[in-house]
N, C-alpha and C positions, 0 to 999 in steps of 0.2 A: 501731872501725868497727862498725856495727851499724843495723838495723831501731828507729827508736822510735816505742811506741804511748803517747795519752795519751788520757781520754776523764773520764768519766764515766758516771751508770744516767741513765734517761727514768723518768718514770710512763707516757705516752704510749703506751708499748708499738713508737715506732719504731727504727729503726736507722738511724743518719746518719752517711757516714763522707764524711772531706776528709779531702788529701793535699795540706802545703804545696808551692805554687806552681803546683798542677792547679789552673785554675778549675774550678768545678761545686759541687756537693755530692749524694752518691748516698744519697737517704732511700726507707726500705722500709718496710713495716710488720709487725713482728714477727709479726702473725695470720694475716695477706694469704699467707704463705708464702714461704720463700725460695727463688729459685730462678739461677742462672748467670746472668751479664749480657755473658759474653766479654770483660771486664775485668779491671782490679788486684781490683778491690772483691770478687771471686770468693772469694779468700784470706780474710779477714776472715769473708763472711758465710758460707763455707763453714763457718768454723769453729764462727759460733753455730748453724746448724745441726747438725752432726755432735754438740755438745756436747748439743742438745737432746734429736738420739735416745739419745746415751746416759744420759739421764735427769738432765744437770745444764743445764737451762734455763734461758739467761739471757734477761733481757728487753730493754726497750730501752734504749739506749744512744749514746753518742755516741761515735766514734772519728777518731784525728785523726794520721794518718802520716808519719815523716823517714826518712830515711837517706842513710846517706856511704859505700854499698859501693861499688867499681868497679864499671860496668854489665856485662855478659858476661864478667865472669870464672869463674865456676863455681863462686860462692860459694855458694848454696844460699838465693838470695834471698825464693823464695816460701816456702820452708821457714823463714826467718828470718821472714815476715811473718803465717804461722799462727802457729808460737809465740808474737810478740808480741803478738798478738789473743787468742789463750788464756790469755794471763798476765796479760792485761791483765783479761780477765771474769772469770778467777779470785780480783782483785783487788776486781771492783766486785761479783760477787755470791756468798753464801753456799752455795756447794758446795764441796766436796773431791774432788777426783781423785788419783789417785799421777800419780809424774811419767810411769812409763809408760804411763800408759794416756794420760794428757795427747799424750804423743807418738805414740800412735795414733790419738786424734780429731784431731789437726793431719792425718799421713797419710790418712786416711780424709777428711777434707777437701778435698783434691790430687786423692784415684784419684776418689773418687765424685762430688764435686761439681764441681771445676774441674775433670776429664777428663786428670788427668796422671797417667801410669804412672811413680812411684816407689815407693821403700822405704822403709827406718825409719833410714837409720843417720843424716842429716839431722837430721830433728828429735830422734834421740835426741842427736847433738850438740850440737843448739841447749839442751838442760836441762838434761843431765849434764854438759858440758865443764867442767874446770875448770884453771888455770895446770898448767902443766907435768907434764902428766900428760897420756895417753895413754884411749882408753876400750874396754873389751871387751864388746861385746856378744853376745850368744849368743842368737841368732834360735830356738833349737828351746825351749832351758829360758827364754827370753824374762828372764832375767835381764840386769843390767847392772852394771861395775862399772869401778873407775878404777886404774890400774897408774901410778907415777910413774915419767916419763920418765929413764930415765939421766942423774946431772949431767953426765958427761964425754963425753956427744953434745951434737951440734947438729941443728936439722932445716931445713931451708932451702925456703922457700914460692919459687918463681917463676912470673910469670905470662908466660904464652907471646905472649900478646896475641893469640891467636886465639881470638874471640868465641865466647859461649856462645849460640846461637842457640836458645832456652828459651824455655816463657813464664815461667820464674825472672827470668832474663835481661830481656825485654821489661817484666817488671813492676819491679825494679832500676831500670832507664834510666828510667822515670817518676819511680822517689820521690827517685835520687839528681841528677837534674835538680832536680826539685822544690824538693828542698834545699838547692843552690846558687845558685836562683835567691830563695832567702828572706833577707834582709837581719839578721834575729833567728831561731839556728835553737838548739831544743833542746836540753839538755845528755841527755845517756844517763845512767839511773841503773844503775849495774855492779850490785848486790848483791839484784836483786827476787827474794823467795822465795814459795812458794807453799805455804798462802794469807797472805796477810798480813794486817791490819787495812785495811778498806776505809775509802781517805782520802776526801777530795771529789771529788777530781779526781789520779785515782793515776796512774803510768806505769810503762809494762811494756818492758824495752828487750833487745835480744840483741846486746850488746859481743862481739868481735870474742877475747876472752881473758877468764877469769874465774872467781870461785873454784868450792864445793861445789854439788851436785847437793840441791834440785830449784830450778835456773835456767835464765830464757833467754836462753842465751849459743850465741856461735855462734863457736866457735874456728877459726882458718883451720889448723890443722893437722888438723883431724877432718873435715874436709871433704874432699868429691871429688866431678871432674865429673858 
């Protein structure tokens, strides 16, 4: 389970992003300035913003969004949908960021530009998680690192089925409709590292479980409401 972004760069200098089975298309123009639109699309252009104040500027671009999470469960949905936009530009344009700072311009995305009061441990999930392993993070030395799970435990996810009333949540129920209402729906690529060789048309995806760090994976054990 997981968030997939797939896109390509512009010369254009715009940003256009569709979400199968939304109709519309929400095109902006890179110069014009980015600014909240009280939608999904907050997430994404949040993110080429934040990346451009911090000096890794991407241009235009096309992006194009699925996913198969449950809606309101408290998956860390907009947090899955920054990472996949960051991974995804970090795919289509020539910058490098470490992975945590990647997980700060995602956060910094969320508080400043979409108006949501979260933290780091989300997206440090979405890039560090990997199989069976556990992740420590240490908020003061901003360090991160991975501890293997005990083999002779078990950890047992349940979902209580009382809704995550988020705009994590709200943004979820658009892309995972989206994506069952699409007859051809994308495969998730598990293994995207950053940076990689920028394909034509590359995709950046945050499965649900998956291996080493720096990826955007978004483990349902690292998660919380």
């Amino acid at each position: 389970m997981g968030v997939t972004a797939t896109g390509r760069r512009r010369d254009d200098g715009k940003i256009v992003l569709t979400c199968e089975g939304i109709g519309g298309v929400v095109a902006v123009h890179r110069n014009a300035g980015l600014k909240p639109r009280d939608s999904w699309e907050d997430y994404p252009l949040g993110v080429a913003e934040m990346l451009a104040r911090a000096g890794a500027t991407p241009g235009g671009f096309d992006a194009d969004f699925s996913a198969n999470l449950p809606p309101g469960a408290g998956l860390s949905s907009s947090a899955a949908l920054a990472v996949a936009t960051a991974v995804l530009l970090a795919r289509l344009f020539p910058f490098e960021i470490p992975p945590l700072e990647l997980a700060k311009v995602c956060r910094r995305a969320e508080n400043e530009f979409v108006g949501v009061s979260c933290g780091l441990p989300d997206q440090v999930s979405l890039i560090f998680g990997k199989k069976d392993h556990v992740i420590h993070l240490d908020c003061r030395a901003e360090t991160v690192g991975l501890i293997p799970f005990p083999k002779d435990l078990g950890l047992l996810t349940v979902h209580s089925g009382v809704k995550h009333g988020s705009a994590a949540a709200n943004t979820l129920s658009l892309l995972s409709t989206s994506r069952k209402s699409t007859a051809s729906r994308k495969k998730s690529l598990p293994n995207t590292t950053l940076p990689p060789d920028t394909p034509e048309k590359p995709s950046a995806a945050s499965p649900a479980m998956a291996p080493s760090p720096p990826r955007a994976e978004a483990p349902e054990s690292a998660r919380k409401e």
